[in-house]
N, C-alpha and C positions, 0 to 999 in steps of 0.2 A: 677760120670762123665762117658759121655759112650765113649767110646776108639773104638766105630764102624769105621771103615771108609765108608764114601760114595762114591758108584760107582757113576761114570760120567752117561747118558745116554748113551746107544748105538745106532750107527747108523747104519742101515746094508745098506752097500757103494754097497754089491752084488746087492741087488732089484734096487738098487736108481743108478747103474750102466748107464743105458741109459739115463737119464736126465744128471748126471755127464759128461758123454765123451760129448754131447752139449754143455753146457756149459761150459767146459776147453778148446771145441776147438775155442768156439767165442771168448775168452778170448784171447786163443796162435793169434786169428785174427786177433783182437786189438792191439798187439803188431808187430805183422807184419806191420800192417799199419803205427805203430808209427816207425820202425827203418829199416825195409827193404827198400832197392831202389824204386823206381817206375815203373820199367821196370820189376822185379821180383813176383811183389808183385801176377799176378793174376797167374800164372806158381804155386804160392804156394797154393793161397786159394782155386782156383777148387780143386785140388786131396787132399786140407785137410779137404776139406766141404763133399767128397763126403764121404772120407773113415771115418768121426767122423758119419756120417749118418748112412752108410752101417755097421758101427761095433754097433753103437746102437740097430739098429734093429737087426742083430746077439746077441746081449745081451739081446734083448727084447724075443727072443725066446727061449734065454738058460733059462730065469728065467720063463717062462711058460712051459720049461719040465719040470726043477728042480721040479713043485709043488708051488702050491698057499701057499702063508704064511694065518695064520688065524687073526692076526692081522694089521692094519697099521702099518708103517715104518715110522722111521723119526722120535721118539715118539709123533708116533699119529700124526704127520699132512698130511701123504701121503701114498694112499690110493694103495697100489700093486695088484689090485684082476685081476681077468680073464677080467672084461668089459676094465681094466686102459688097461692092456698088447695087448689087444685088438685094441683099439684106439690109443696107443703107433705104434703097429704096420703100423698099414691104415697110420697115420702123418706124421713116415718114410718115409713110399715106397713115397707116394706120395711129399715129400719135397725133396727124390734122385731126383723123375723127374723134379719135377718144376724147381731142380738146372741145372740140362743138359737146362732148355730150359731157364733160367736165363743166362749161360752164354753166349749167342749171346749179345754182346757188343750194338749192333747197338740199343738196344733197351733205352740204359742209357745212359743219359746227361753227357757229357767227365768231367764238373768241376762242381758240384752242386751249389756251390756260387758265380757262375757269373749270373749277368743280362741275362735273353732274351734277342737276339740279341744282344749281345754287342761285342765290340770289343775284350776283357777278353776269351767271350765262344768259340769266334772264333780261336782266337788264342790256345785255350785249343783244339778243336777239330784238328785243323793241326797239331798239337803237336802228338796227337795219342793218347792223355790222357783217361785213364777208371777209371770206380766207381769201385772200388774195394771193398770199404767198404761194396760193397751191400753182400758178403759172409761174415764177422762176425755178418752182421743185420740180415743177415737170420738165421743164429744161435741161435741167440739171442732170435728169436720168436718162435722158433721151442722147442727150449726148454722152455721158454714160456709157448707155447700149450700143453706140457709135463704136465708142474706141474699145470697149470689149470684144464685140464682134469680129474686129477686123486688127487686134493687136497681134503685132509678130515676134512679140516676148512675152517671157511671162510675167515680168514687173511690169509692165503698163498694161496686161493683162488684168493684173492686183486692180490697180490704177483704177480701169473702166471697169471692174466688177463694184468694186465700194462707190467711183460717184455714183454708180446706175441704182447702187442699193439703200443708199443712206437717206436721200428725199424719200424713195418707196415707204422705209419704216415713217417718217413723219406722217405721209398722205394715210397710211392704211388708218392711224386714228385721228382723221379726221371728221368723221360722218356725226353728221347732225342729232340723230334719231339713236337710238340703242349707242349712247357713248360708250360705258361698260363697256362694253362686245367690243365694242372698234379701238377702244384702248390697251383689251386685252389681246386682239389681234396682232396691234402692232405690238405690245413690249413681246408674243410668242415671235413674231419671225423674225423681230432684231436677234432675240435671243438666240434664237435656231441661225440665224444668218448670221452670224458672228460668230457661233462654232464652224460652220460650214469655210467662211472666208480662213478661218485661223488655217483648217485641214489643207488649203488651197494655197495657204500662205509655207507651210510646213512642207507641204510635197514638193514649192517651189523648192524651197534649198536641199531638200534631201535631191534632186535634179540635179540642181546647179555642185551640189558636193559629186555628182555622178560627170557631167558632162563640162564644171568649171564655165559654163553659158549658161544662162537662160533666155539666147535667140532659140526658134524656134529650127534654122535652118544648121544650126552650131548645136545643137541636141539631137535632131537627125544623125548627121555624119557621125555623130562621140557613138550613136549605137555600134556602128562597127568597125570605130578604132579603140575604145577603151574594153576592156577586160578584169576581171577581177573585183566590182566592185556594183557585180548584178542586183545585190539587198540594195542597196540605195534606190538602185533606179528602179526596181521595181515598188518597192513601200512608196514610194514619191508621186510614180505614176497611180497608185491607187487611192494616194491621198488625194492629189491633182482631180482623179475622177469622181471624191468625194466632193469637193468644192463644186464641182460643174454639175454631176448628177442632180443636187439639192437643188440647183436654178430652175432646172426642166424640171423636177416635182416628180425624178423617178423613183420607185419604190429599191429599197427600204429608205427612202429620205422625201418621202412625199406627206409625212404626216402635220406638215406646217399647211400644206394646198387648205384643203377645207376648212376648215379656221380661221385663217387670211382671207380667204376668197368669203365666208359668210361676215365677218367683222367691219370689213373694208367698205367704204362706200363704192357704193355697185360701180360708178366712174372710173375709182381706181381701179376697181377689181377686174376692171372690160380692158385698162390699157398693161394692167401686170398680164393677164389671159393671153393679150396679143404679143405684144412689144417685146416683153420678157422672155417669153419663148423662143423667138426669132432672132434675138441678141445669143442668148444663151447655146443655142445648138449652132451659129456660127463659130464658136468656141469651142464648142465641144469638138465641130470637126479640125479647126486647125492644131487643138492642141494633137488629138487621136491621129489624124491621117495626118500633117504635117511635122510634127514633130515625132511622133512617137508612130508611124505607119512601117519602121522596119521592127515593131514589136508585135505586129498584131497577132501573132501567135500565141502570145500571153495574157494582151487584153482581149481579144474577140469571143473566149469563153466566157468570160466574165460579164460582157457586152450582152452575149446569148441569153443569160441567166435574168439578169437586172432586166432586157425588152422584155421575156416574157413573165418575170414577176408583175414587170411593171403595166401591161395588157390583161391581164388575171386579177389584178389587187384595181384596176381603177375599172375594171367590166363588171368583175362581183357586189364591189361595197356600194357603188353607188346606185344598187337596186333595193339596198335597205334605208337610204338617204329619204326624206320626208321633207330635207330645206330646198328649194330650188337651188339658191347657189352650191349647197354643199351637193349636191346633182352634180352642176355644173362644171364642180369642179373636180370630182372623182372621174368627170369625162374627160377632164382635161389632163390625167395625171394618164389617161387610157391612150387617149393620142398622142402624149410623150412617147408611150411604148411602141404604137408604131410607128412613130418616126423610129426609135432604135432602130427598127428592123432596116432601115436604110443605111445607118450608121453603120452595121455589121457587113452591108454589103462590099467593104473596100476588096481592091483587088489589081488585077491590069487595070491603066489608065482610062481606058473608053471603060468598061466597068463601073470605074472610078467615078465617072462626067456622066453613067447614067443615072448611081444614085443621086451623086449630088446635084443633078437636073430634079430628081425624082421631089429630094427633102425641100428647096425651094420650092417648089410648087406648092404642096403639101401647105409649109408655113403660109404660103400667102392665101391660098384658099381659106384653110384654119382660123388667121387672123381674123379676116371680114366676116366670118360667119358667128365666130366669138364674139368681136363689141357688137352684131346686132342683137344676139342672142340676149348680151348683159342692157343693152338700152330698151330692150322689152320688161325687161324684169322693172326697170326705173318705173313705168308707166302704173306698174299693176299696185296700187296701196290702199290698206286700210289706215284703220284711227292709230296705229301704231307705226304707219312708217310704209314701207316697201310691204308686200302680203309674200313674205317669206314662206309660210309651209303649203305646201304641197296642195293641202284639202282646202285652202282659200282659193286657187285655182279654178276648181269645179262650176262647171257652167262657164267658163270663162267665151266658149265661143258662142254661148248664147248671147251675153253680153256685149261682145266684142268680137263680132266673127271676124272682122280684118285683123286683129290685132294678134288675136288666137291664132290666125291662119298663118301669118307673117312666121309668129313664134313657130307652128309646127313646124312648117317648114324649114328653118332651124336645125329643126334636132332632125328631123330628116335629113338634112345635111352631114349633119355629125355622125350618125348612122351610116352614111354611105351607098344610100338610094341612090341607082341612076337618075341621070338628069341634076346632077349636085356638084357642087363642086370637091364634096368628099366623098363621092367616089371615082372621080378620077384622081384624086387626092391617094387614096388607100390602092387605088391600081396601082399606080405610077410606084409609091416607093415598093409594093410586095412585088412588081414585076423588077424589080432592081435586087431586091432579098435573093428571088427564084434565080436568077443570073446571078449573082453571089454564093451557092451553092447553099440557101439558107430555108431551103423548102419547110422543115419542118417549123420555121419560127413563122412561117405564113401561115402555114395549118391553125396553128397557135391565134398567129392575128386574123383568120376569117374567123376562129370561134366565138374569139373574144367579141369582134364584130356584132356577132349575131345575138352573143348576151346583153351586149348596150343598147343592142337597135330594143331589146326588150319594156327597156326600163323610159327611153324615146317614146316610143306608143304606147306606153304608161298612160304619161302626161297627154298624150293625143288624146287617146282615150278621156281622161279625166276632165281636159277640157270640154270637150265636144258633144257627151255621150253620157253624162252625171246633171241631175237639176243646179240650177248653182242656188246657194245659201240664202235666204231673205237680207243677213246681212252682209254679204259678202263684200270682194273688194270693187272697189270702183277705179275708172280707170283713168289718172291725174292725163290734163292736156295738155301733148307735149309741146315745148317748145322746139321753136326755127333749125336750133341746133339737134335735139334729139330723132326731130322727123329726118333732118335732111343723114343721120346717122343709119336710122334704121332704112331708109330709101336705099343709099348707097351701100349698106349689109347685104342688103335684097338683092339687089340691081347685080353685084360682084356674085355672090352666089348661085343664082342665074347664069350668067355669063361665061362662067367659067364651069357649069355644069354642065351647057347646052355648045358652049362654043370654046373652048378649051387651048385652043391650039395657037393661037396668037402669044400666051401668057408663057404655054410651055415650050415655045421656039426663045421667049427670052431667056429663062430658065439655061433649054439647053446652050443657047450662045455663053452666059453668064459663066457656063460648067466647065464649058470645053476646055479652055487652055487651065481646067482646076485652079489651086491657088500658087504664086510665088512665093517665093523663101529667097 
């Protein structure tokens, strides 16, 4: 008889630390909701959303001095290396801000279960009533995007794709103003997100019927021990790349972006632009290069195809686009495509660490310059809400030259004017392409480049250089949270346009040793 005892597994609570403090405090949220007052409630959740945020990422960078572990965490399903702490990092910062411009009230429906228009919402708005719930939801996702990011299987991959998606569909109908719109937002991307997750779900097991794993590092190795049973794995892997392509908004599965992103209240739609993105293509890479990097022979055409669909389909339509946010977000379905272009560049290892130096960057630049982009937009409204089209705009810098100025500046950003942080953003991953042997998908991304920068000085233009309207919109006074959003938009934009190199030396550390398995 053996009289061994068996140890438990352990967990180590220290790495798994910043996912933790999210999630206990959306939890402690829920509970606020359920027995605090209602006069209380948002007096708690601001300062417990900010500080569960701000103490994560202080956690997120105690465990990147302490020293990279050489292992996953969690036995083996979560992945702590320098790209997770990395992308842990950019999700923080950028989910403190989106919460300062979250909490402007005026943007959320006072009772989410009352009719439009009805007698119920009215009565709920004279009351004074707020969505409060909307900070444990954001928690909710944020952590989420934590364990998506950085899962080292594909069932806790599942896992943090559904928390990270399931508050999103609540928040997107939430918006005060044009309820209709923000309702039909949300039931289109549950609906689109619930196909997508099934194909994600599907590919997982036609996998694991391929490699009897769904570790990441136990799917690697099956590539070149198992034989005979190449249809599974390859339908599985393109399933797999259905689920994750639809996150990043790449074409053919970006036709949920513009619709969600105009529905949504601009709030949400500034932390789905940022956050989601940055969860999402940390996923993309570990399923691609980590698990599935001795295939790339079979995915990197397919890879080639979808980048530049997807630089083509979001450079073109969004010069026929008249909504600002659906602008917005046809740009943002263009800067998926070039990130691909980095995605394709896998290869030798140092290769390897320059794209994924290259997409880090990229993401973080992107982020800040997207929520200030969307916290401008909050500012600009007429008698119906936010001044959504295009020709409400006009004269806007007569009215408002800083605020005009701020915004061009923006899309000048997104364009990839020197002096910006998008275009050391578009060097850095098309110089990782061009060492990737993927010249022509650069070709591809400076044109596309040059067709966005069109539709950017559109809006310059229309601002600056057009009389504005006798009625046009006026421009609401931001709050504490909102300015201190667009300040630090700015301030990051700047910074890493003019002085770059501090941000891309973390990048490169984060790359270097790539990820563990």
């Amino acid at each position: 008889m053996n009289d061994a005892i068996i140890q438990p597994p352990t967990i180590e609570y220290a790495l798994l630390s910043p996912m933790l403090l999210v999630f206990g405090a959306a939890i402690i949220g829920v509970l606020i909701e359920a027995f605090a007052p209602r006069y209380l409630r948002k007096s708690i959740h601001m300062p417990l959303t900010l500080l569960a945020l701000v103490g994560a990422f202080l956690m997120t960078v105690l465990n990147a001095v302490n020293g990279l572990p050489d292992a996953p965490a969690a036995m083996g399903s979560v992945a702590v290396d320098g790209p997770s702490l990395f992308i842990w990092g950019i999700i923080l910062v950028l989910a403190v801000v989106s919460t300062l411009l979250i909490n402007d009230e005026e943007q959320f429906v006072a009772q989410a279960a009352a009719v439009p228009g009805s007698p119920d919402e009215e009565e709920a708005i004279l009351s004074g009533y707020a969505q409060t719930e909307v900070y444990p939801l954001l928690l909710f996702s944020v952590g989420g995007m934590l364990l998506f990011a950085s899962a080292n299987d594909l069932l806790i991959m599942f896992v943090g794709l559904e928390v990270m998606s399931l508050p999103l569909y609540l928040l997107c109908g939430l918006a005060r103003r044009r309820r209709l719109l923000s309702q039909e937002a949300s039931v289109k991307y549950f609906l689109l997100g619930a196909f997508s997750s099934a194909f994600f779900l599907y590919g997982m097991a036609l996998v694991y019927g391929y490699a009897g794993s769904v570790d990441l590092r136990a799917i690697s190795d099956s590539l070149s021990a198992v034989s005979g049973q190449e249809t599974l794995l390859l339908i599985g892997t393109a399933m797999l790349g259905i689920g994750l392509l639809f996150k990043i908004g790449a074409a053919p599965f970006q036709a949920w972006k513009p619709d969600v992103y105009q529905g949504a209240p601009t709030a949400v739609t500034a932390l789905m632009a940022s956050t989601v993105l940055v969860a999402a293509f940390g996923a993309v890479l570990r399923v691609f290069w980590v698990a599935l990097g001795g295939l790339e022979w079979n995915w990197k055409p397919v890879m080639w195809g979808v980048a530049i669909l997807t630089m083509i389909v979001g450079a073109i339509l969004a010069i026929t686009q008249t909504e600002i946010k659906r602008m917005l977000a046809y740009s943002s379905i263009a800067h998926a495509g070039f990130l691909l272009t980095g995605i394709v560049a896998v290869g030798a290892a140092e290769q390897n660490a320059q794209a994924l130096s290259a997409i880090l960057f990229y993401l973080t630049a992107y982020g800040f310059t997207t929520v200030g982009a969307f916290a401008v937009v909050t500012m600009v409204r007429d008698a119906g809400g936010e001044a959504g089209h295009l020709s409400r705009w006009a004269g806007l810098g007569k009215r408002s030259p800083v605020l005009a100025g701020i915004f061009a500046f923006f899309l000048l950003a997104f364009a990839g004017i020197p002096l910006t942080s998008g275009f050391f953003g578009k060097y850095a991953v098309f110089s990782a392409a061009v060492a990737g042997d993927a010249l022509p998908l650069v070709v591809v991304g400076v044109v596309s480049s040059a067709i966005a920068a069109f539709f950017y000085v559109r809006v310059i233009v229309l601002m600056f250089f057009s009389e504005p309207a006798a009625d046009g919109p006026s421009i609401a006074a931001p709050t504490v949270g909102t300015s201190a959003v667009v300040a630090l938009a700015a301030a990051a934009t700047v910074v890493l346009g003019i002085f770059p190199q501090p941000v891309l030396d973390l990048a490169d550390q984060a790359a270097s040793a790539l990820f563990i398995r």
